[in-house]
C-alpha positions in Angstrom: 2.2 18.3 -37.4 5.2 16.8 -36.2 5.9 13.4 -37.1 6.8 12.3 -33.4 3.2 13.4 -32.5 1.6 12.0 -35.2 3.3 8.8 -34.2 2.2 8.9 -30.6 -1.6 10.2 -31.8 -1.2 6.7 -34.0 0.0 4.7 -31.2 -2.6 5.9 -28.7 -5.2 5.2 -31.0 -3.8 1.8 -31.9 -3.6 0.7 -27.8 -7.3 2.5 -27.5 -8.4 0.0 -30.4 -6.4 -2.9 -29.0 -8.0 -2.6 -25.2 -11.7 -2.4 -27.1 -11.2 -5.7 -29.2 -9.6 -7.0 -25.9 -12.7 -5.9 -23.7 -14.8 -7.3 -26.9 -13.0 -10.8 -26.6 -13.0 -11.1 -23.2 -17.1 -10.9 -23.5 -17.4 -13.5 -26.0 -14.7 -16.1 -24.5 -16.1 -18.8 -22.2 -14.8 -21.1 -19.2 -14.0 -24.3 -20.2 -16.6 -26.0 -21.9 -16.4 -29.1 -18.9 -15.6 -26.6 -16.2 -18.8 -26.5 -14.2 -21.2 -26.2 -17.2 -24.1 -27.8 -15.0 -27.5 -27.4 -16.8 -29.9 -23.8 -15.6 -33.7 -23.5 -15.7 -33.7 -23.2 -19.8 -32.2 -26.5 -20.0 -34.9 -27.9 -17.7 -37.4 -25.9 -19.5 -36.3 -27.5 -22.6 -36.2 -31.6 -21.0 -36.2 -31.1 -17.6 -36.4 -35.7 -17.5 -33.2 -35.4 -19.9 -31.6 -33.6 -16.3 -33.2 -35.5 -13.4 -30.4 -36.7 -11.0 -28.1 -34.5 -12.4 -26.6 -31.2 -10.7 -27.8 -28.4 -11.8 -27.9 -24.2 -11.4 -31.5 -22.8 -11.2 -31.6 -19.0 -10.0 -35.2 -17.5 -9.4 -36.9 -15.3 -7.4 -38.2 -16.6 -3.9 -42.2 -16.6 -3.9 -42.4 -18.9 -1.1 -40.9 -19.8 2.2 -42.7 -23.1 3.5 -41.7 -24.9 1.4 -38.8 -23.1 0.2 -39.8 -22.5 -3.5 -38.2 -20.3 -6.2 -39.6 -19.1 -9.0 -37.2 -18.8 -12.4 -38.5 -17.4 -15.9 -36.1 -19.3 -18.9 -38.6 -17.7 -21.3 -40.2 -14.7 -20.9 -43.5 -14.6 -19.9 -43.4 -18.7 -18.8 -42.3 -18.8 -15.3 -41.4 -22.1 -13.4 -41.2 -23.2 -10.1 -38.9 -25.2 -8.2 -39.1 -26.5 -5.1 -35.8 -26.1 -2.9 -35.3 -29.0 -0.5 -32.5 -29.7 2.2 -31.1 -26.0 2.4 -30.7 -24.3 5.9 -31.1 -20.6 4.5 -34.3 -18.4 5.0 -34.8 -16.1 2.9 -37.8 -13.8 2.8 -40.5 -13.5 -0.3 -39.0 -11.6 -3.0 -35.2 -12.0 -2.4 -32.9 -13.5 -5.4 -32.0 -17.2 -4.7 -29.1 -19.5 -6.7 -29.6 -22.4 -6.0 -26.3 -25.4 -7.1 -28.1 -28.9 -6.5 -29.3 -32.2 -7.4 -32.0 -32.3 -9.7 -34.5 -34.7 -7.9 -37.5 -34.1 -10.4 -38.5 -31.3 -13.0 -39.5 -28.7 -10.7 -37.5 -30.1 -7.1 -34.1 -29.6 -6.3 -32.0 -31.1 -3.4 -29.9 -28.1 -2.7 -25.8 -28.4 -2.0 -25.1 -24.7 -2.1 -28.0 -21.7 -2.3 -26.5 -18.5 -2.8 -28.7 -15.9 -1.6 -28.4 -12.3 -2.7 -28.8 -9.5 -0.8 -30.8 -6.8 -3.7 -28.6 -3.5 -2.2 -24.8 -6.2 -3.0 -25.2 -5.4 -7.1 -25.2 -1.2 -6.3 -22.7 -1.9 -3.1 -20.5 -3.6 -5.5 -21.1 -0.9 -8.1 -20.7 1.8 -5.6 -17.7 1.4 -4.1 -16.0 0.3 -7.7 -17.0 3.5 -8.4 -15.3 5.3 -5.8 -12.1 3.0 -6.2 -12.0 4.7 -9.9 -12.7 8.2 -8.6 -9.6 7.6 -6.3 -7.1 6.5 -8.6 -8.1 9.3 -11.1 -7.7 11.7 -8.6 -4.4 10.0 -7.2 -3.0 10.3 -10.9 -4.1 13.7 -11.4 -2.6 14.9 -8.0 1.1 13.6 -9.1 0.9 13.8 -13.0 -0.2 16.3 -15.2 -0.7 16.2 -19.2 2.7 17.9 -21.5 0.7 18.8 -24.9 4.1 19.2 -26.6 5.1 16.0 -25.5 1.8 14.2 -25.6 2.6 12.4 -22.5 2.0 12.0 -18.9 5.0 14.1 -16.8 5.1 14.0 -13.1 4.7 16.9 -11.5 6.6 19.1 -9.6 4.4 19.7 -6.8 1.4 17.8 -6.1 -2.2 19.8 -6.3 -3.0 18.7 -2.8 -0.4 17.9 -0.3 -1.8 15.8 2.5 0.0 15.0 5.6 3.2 17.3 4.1 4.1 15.2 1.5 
């Protein structure tokens, strides 16, 4: 093998390492610890008097409309409820509610910002990421094409597909 490829095999799989323990890092690393680190349903599951008056995030499920209450399961298999107070959204039984608010007792909240969540937004979100990568790839392959001898990317001479006459 020559040495020139063996280096750029080495390198290649040195960057593919790299980007891995990157993605791996960027998993693990937090916000600031003080940078909106309010309290969640766990924390008022553990000493939810410990939290009263504070702001807090509770996100739960939406099993009733009048009154607005959410359901939220911190532990599996031990839901809680929390009653939503003050918030001008309507959401219908079974939607996914966030609620950022003032915890006025263990299981009522004084809402300041409910985020409601549309089920189909996750796979939109998903969807068209997915066709954004699908583009790109086919964008790079279109202009550049793999040298084996080289073990590089090359531009190529003539696209595969030439739209508009370009």
């Amino acid at each position: 093998m020559d040495d020139r490829l063996g280096i750029r095999l080495l390198a290649i799989a040195t960057l593919v390492a790299v980007l891995f323990g990157c993605f791996v890092l960027a998993g693990t690393v937090q916000p600031s610890p003080d940078d909106r680190n309010y309290p969640n349903e766990a924390d008022i599951a553990a000493d939810g008097e410990r939290y009263v008056g504070d702001r807090v995030v509770v996100g739960g499920t939406v099993i009733e409309t009048d009154p607005l209450t959410i359901e939220a399961e911190p532990i599996p298999g031990e839901p809680i409820a929390f009653v939503v107070e003050d918030t001008a959204r309507t959401p219908e039984v079974g939607d996914t509610l966030t609620v950022y608010g003032t915890l006025r007792s263990e299981n009522r909240i004084r809402a300041i910002e409910p985020i409601h969540r549309e089920p189909w937004e996750m796979q939109y979100m998903y969807l068209v990421s997915f066709l954004g990568g699908l583009w790109v790839l086919g964008r790079l392959c279109n202009g550049w094409r793999f040298d084996r001898e080289s073990m590089s990317l090359v531009p190529r001479t003539a696209p595969l597909i030439s739209v508009g006459g370009r």
